[in-house]
C-alpha positions as CSV (number, residue, x, y, z in Angstrom):
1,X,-62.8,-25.4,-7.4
2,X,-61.7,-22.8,-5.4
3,X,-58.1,-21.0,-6.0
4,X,-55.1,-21.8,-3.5
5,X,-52.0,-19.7,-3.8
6,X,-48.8,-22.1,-3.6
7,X,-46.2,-20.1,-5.2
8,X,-45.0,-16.3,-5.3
9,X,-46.0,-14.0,-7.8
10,X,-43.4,-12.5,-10.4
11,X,-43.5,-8.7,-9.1
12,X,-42.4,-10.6,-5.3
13,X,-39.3,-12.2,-7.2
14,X,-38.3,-9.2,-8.9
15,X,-38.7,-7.3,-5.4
16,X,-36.8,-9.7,-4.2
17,X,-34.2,-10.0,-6.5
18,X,-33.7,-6.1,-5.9
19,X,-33.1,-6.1,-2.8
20,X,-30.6,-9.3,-2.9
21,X,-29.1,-6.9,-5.1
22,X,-28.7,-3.9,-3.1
23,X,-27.5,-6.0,-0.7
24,X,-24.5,-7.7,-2.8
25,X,-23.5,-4.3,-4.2
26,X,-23.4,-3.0,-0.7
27,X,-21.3,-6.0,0.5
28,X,-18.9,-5.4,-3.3
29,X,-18.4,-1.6,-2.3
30,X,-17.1,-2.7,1.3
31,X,-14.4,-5.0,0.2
32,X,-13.6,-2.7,-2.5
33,X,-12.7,0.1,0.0
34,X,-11.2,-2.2,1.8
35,X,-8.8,-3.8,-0.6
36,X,-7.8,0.2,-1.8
37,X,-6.6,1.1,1.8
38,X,-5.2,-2.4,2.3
39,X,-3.4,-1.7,-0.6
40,X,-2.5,1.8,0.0
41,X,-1.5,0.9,3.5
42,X,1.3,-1.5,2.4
43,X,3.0,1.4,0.2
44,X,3.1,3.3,3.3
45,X,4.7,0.6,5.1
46,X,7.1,-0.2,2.3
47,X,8.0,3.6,2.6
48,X,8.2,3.6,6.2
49,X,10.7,0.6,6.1
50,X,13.3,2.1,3.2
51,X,13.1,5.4,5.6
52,X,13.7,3.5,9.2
53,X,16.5,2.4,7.5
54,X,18.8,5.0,6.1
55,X,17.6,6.8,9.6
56,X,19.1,3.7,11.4
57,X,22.3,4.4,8.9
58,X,22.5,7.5,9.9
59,X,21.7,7.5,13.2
60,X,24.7,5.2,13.7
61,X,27.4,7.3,12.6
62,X,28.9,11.1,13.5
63,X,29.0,13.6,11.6
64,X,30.8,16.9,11.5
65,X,29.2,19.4,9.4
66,X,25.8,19.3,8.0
67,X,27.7,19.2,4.5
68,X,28.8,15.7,5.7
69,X,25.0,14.4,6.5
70,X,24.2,15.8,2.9
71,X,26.6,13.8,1.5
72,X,25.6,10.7,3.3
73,X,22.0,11.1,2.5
74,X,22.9,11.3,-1.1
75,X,25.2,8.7,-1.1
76,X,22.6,6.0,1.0
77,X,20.4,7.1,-1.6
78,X,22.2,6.6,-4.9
79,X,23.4,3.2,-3.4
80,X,19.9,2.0,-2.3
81,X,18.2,3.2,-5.3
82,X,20.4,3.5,-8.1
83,X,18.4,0.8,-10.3
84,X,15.3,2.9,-9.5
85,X,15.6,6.3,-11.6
86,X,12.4,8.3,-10.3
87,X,13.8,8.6,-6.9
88,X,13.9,12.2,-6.7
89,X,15.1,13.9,-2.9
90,X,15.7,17.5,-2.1
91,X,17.5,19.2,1.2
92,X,15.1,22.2,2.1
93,X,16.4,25.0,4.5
94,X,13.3,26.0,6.3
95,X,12.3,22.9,8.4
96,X,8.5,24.9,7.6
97,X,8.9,24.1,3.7
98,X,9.5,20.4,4.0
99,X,6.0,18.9,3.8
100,X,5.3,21.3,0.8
101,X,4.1,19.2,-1.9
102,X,6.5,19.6,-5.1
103,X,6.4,18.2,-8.6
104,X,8.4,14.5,-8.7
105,X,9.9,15.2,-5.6
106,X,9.6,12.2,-3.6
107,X,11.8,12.5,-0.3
108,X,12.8,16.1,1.4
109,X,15.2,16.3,4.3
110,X,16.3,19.4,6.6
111,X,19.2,19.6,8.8
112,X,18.8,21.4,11.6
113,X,21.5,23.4,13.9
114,X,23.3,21.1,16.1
115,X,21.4,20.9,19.9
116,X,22.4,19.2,23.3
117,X,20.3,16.3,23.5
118,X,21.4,14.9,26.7
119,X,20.8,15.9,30.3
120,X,23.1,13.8,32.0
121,X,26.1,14.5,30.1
122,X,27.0,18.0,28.7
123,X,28.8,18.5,25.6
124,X,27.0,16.0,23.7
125,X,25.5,17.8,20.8
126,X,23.7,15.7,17.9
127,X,22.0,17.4,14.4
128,X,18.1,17.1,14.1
129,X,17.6,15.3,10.9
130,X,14.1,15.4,9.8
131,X,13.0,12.9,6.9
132,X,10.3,13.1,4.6
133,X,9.0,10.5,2.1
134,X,5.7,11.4,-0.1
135,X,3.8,8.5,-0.5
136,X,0.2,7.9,-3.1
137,X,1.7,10.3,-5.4
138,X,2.5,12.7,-2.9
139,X,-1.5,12.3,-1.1
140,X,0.2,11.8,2.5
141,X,4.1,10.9,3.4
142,X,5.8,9.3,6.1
143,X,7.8,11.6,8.5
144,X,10.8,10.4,10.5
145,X,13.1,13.4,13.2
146,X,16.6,11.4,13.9
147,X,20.0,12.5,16.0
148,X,23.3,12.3,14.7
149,X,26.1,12.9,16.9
150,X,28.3,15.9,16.0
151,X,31.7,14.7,15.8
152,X,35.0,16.4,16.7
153,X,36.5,19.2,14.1
């Protein structure tokens, strides 16, 4: 009686089998990347939010000195984060020195020289305030340049 082959050998399901596994580890390593910036992604949202939003309360008042923008910043600050202690923030001098990476600081600010910043109307002069918030233990940070309106004397 002559032999018929009906079935596969064992070295074609262990072939098999390897490559259905290469596959699924391939398909694993995707999502995992995936999920890490998905993940990472949302902290830089989250940080992107809590800085829109002392820009917004800064952006809404005037100001008179660059003292009194200090003073704000650090008060927004204490208020907003008083319950969470490793908030660390720094005013730097040279606008060039801000995204300098430094150990547990978490936000730097610079206030720049008051500037017109309209056309239309003269007169109007506002202070840069530039915003920086390190992000992924300081990997990247979220940058945000507002206008306060200088106020009378």
């Amino acid at each position: 009686m002559p032999y018929k082959n009906k079935g596969m050998t064992l070295i074609e399901v262990i072939v098999a089998l390897a490559i259905f596994g290469i596959i699924c580890v391939s398909f694993l390593t995707l999502f995992s990347k995936g999920y890490t910036d998905i993940y990472k992604s949302g902290f830089r949202t989250n940080t992107t939010m809590k800085i829109q939003s002392m820009a917004d309360n800064l952006a809404a008042r005037t100001f008179n000195s660059p003292e009194t923008i200090e003073s704000a910043i650090t008060y927004y600050l204490s208020k907003q984060y008083s319950y969470k202690k490793d908030v660390n923030y720094k005013r730097v001098t040279d606008i060039n020195s801000l995204s300098t990476v430094e150990p547990k600081i978490d936000l730097k600010y610079f206030i720049g020289s008051p500037e017109d910043v309209s056309a239309k109307m003269t007169g109007i002069q506002a202070y840069p305030v530039t915003i920086l918030w390190f992000v992924n233990n300081s990997k990247s940070y979220v940058k945000i340049t507002i206008f306060t309106i200088k106020g009378g004397a």
